[in-house]
C-alpha positions in Angstrom: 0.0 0.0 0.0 1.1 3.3 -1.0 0.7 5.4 2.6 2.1 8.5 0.3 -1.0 8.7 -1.5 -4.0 8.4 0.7 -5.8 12.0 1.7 -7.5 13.1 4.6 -9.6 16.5 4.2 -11.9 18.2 6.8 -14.8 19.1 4.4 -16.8 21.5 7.2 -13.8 23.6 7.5 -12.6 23.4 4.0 -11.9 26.5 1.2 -14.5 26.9 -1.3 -13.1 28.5 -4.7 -15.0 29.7 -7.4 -15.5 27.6 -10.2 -14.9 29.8 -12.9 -17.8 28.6 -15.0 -18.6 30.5 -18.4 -22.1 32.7 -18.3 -21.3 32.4 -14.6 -21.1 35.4 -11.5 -18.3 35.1 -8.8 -19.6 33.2 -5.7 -22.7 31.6 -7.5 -20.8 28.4 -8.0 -17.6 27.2 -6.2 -15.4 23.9 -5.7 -13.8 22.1 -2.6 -11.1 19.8 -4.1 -10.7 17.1 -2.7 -8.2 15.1 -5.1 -6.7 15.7 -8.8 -5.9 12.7 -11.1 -3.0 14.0 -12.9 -2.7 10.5 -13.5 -5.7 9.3 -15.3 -7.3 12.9 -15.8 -10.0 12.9 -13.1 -11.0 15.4 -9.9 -13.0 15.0 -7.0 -14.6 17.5 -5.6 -17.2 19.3 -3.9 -19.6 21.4 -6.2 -21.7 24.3 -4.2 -24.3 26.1 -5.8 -26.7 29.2 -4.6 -30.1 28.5 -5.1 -31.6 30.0 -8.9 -27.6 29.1 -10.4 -26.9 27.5 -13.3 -24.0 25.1 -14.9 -24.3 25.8 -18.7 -25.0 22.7 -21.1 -22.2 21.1 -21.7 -20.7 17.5 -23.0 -19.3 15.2 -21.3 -15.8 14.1 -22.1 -15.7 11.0 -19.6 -18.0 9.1 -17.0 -18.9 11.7 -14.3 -20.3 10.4 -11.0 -22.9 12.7 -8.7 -24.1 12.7 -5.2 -26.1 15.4 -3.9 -25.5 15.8 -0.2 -28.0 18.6 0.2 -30.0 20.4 -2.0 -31.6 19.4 -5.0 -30.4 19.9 -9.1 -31.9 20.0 -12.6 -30.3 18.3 -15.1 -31.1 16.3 -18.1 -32.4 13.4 -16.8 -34.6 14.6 -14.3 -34.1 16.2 -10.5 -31.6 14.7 -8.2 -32.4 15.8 -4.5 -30.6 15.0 -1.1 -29.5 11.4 -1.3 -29.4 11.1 -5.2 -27.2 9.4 -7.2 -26.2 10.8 -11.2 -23.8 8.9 -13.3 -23.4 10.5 -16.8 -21.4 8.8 -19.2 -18.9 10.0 -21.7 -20.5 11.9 -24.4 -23.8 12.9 -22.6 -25.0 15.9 -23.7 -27.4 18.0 -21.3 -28.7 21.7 -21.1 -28.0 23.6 -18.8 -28.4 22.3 -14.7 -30.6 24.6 -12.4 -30.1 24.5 -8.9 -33.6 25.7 -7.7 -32.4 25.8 -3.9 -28.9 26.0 -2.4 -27.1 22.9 -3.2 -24.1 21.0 -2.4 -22.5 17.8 -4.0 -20.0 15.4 -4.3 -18.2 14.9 -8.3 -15.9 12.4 -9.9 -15.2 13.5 -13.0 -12.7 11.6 -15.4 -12.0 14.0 -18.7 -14.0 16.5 -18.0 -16.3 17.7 -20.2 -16.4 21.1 -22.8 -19.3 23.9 -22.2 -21.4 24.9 -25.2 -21.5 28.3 -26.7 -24.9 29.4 -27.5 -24.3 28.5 -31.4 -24.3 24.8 -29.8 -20.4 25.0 -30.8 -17.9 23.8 -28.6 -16.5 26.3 -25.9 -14.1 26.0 -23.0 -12.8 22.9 -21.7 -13.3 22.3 -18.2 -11.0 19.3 -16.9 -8.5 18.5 -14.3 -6.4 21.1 -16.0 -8.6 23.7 -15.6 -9.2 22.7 -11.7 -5.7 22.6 -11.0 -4.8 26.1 -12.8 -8.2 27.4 -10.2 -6.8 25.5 -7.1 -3.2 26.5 -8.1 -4.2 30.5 -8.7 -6.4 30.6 -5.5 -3.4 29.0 -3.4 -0.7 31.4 -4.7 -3.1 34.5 -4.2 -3.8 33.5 -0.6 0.3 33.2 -0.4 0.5 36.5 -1.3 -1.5 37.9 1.2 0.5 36.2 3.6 3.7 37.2 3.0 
């Protein structure tokens, strides 16, 4: 067993950084990662959302796994509340998910997927790339303030 690699976060004190998502405000969405797969090209994470956000449509460039720990979403295949379970596989296409109250869940995604422009034409890649250059920017601007 590889003791270097196992992770241990407290998730009720943990940072919240926004997400960065296109069409999106500052604050309305933000992330709590938990782990990024440099390896295989996956992140876990924690996805919060004020209530009346949205994630714009987007495809799906790998499986992506959902639990919603509080909440409830709107998404392509229906509404996922407190206790529900999404898995989305690679190339699943969806408009845009609502978040009608404030909502918070748990994410594994593997590739990531591209947002649409409103031509339907691909737009910005979101993948563990993109996550690590947030988690990386939002570390060295705390740093900053420190020194």
């Amino acid at each position: 067993m590889r003791e270097d690699l196992e992770i241990g976060i407290d998730t009720e004190n943990g940072e919240w950084i926004d997400l960065g998502l296109p069409n999106s405000q500052p604050g309305e969405n933000a992330i709590m990662v938990l782990r990024i797969g440099e390896e295989n090209g996956t992140y876990t994470a924690l996805i919060k959302s004020k209530a009346g956000t949205v994630i714009p449509p987007h495809r799906h460039l790998g499986e992506t796994v959902v639990f919603v720990l509080e909440g409830e979403l709107q998404f392509r295949g229906g509404i996922a509340r407190k206790g529900g379970y999404i898995y989305e596989p690679a190339g699943a296409v969806h408009a845009a998910t609502f978040h009608p109250v404030d909502t918070v869940y748990w994410v594994h995604v593997a590739n990531g997927a591209i947002f649409l422009n409103s031509d339907g034409s691909d737009g910005q890649i979101y993948d563990w790339m993109t996550v690590k250059g947030i988690y990386d920017a939002h570390n060295a601007s705390r740093s900053q303030l420190v020194n």
